[in-house]
C-alpha positions in Angstrom: -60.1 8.7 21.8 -61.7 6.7 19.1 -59.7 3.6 19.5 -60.0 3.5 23.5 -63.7 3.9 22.9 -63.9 0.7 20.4 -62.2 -0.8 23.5 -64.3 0.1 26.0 -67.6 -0.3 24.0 -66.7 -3.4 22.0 -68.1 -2.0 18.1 -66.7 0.1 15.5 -69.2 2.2 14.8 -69.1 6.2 14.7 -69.0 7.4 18.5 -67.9 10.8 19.9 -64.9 11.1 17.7 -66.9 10.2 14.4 -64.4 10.8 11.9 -62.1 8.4 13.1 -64.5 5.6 12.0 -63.6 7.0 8.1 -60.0 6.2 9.2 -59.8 3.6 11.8 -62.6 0.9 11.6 -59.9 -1.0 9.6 -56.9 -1.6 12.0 -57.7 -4.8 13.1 -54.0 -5.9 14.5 -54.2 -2.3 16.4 -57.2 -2.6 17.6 -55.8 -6.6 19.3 -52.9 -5.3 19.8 -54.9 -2.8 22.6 -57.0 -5.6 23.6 -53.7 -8.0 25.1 -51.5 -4.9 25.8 -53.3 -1.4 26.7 -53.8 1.9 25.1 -50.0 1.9 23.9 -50.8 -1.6 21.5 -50.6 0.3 18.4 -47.5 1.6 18.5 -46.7 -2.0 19.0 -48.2 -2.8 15.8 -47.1 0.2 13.6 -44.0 -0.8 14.5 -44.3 -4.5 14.0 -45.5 -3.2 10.3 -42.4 -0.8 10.5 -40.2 -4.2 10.6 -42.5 -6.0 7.9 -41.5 -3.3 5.5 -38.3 -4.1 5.9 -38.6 -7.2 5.1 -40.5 -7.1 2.4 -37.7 -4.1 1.1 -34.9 -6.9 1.7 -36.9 -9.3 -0.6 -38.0 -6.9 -3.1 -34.6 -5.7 -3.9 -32.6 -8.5 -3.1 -34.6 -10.5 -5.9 -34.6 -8.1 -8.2 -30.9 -7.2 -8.3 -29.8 -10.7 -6.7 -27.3 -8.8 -4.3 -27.6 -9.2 -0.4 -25.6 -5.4 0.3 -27.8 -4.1 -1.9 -30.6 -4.7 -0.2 -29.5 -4.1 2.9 -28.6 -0.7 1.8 -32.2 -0.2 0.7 -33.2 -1.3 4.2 -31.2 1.2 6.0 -32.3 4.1 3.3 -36.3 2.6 4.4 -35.4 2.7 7.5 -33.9 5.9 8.3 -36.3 7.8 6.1 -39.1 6.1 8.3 -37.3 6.8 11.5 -36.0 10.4 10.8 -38.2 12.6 8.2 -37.1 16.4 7.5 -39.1 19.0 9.1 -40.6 16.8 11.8 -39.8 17.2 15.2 -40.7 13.9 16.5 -38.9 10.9 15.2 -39.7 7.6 14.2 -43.9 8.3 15.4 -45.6 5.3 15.5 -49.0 5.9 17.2 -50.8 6.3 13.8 -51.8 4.1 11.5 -50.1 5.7 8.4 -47.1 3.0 8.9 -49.5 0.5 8.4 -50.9 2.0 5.8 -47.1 1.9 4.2 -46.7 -1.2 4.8 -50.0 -2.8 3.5 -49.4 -0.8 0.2 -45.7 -1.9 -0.2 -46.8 -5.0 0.9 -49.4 -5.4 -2.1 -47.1 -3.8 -4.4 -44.7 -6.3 -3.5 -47.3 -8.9 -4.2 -48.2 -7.7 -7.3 -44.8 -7.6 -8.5 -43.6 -11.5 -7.0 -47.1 -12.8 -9.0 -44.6 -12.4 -12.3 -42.3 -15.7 -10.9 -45.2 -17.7 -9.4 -46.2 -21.0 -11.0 -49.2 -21.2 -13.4 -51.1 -23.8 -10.8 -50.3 -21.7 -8.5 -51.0 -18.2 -9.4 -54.7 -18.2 -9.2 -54.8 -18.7 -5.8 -52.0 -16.0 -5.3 -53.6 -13.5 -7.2 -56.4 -14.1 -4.9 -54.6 -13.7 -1.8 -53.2 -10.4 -3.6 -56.7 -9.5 -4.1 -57.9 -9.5 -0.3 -54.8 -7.8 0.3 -55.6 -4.9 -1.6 -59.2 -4.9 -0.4 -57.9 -4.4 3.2 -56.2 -1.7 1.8 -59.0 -0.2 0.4 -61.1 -0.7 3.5 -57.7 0.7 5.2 -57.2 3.9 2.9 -60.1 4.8 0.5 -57.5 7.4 -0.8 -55.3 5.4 -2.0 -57.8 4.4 -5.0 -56.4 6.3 -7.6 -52.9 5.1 -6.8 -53.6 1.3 -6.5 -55.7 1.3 -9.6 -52.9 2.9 -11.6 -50.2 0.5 -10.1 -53.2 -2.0 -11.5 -53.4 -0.9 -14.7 -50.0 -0.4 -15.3 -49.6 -4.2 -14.6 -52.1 -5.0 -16.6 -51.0 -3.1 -19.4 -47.7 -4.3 -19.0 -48.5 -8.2 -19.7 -51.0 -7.3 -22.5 -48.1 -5.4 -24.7 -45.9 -9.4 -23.4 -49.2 -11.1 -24.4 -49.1 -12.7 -21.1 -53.4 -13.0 -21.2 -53.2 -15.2 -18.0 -51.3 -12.9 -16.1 -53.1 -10.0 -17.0 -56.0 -11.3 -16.2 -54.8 -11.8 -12.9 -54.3 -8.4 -12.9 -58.1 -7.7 -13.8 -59.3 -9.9 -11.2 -57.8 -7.4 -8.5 -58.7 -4.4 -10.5 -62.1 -5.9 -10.2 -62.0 -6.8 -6.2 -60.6 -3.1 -5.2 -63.5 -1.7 -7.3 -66.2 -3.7 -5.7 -64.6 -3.2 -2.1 -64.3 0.6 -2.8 -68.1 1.1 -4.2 -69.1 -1.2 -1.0 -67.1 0.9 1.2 -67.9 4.2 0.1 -72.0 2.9 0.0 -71.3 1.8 3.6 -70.0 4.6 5.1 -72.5 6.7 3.6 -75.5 4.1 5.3 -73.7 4.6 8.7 -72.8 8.6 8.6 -74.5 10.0 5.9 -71.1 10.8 4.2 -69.7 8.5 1.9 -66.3 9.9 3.0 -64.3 13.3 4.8 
């Protein structure tokens, strides 16, 4: 109901279904996705996100252990625990916005991770990119906080004990950016709803 009033009323702000707007005021591509097709759009775009994370998986591990079948088997393992999950009755469910969520967290973690091989000239202007990333998925998923800040720290922890300064500092940059976009975020929310989060 929340996403079909953003529709019809053309604004994200809180409407009958308030607590959506905590949720939902973030999934932009759903959100088109409604606008060109109908009410069914996000399905199309979870599952356009669905297929993103596999590609990114294929990547991921096919860099890291340099062997194509072996990243295909990750795929299918992805793929199958996306499309089949124990103790649910309804398979492969994409009319929320938790398989964006996914894939905008692997996606950064991905990011994060691919920074290590990028080219000094080049790496400021990826670790920016990687910033905004994980600022949508802030906006996205305030939860997820704790969890991205670890996977942060842990990076930036990780090239201090290299001595890799430039790197980490990379790293800093984006702790920095998720910090400012969760304080604005949580400061917004509370401005529009009186609750700086449910």
């Amino acid at each position: 109901p929340y996403m079909r009033h953003v529709i019809e009323s053309h604004n994200l702000w809180p409407n009958e279904v308030w607590y959506h707007f905590y949720n939902s005021k973030a999934l932009g591509e759903s959100f088109f996705s409604m606008l060109i097709s109908g009410p069914l759009g996000i399905q199309a775009a979870s599952c356009y996100a669905f297929l993103i994370t596999l590609l990114i998986m294929f990547v991921f591990v096919e860099r890291a252990t340099g062997d194509r079948l072996t990243a295909l088997a990750a795929v299918a393992v992805t793929a199958t625990g996306v499309i089949w999950t124990v103790g649910i009755a309804e398979w492969a469910e994409f009319s929320k916005e938790h398989v964006i969520t996914a894939a905008v967290f692997f996606g950064c973690v991905w990011a994060s991770w691919r920074a290590r091989g990028i080219p000094p000239p080049a790496q400021r202007a990826w670790s920016a990119l990687v910033s905004l990333a994980y600022c949508g998925l802030i906006v996205l998923r305030v939860e997820l906080l704790p969890v991205v800040l670890t996977v942060l720290f842990v990076l930036t922890a990780w090239e201090m004990v290299r001595r890799r300064r430039d790197r980490a500092s990379s790293y800093v940059l984006q702790l920095a950016a998720v910090a400012v976009t969760a304080v604005s975020l949580l400061i917004l929310n509370y401005a529009v709803t009186g609750l700086a989060e449910v």
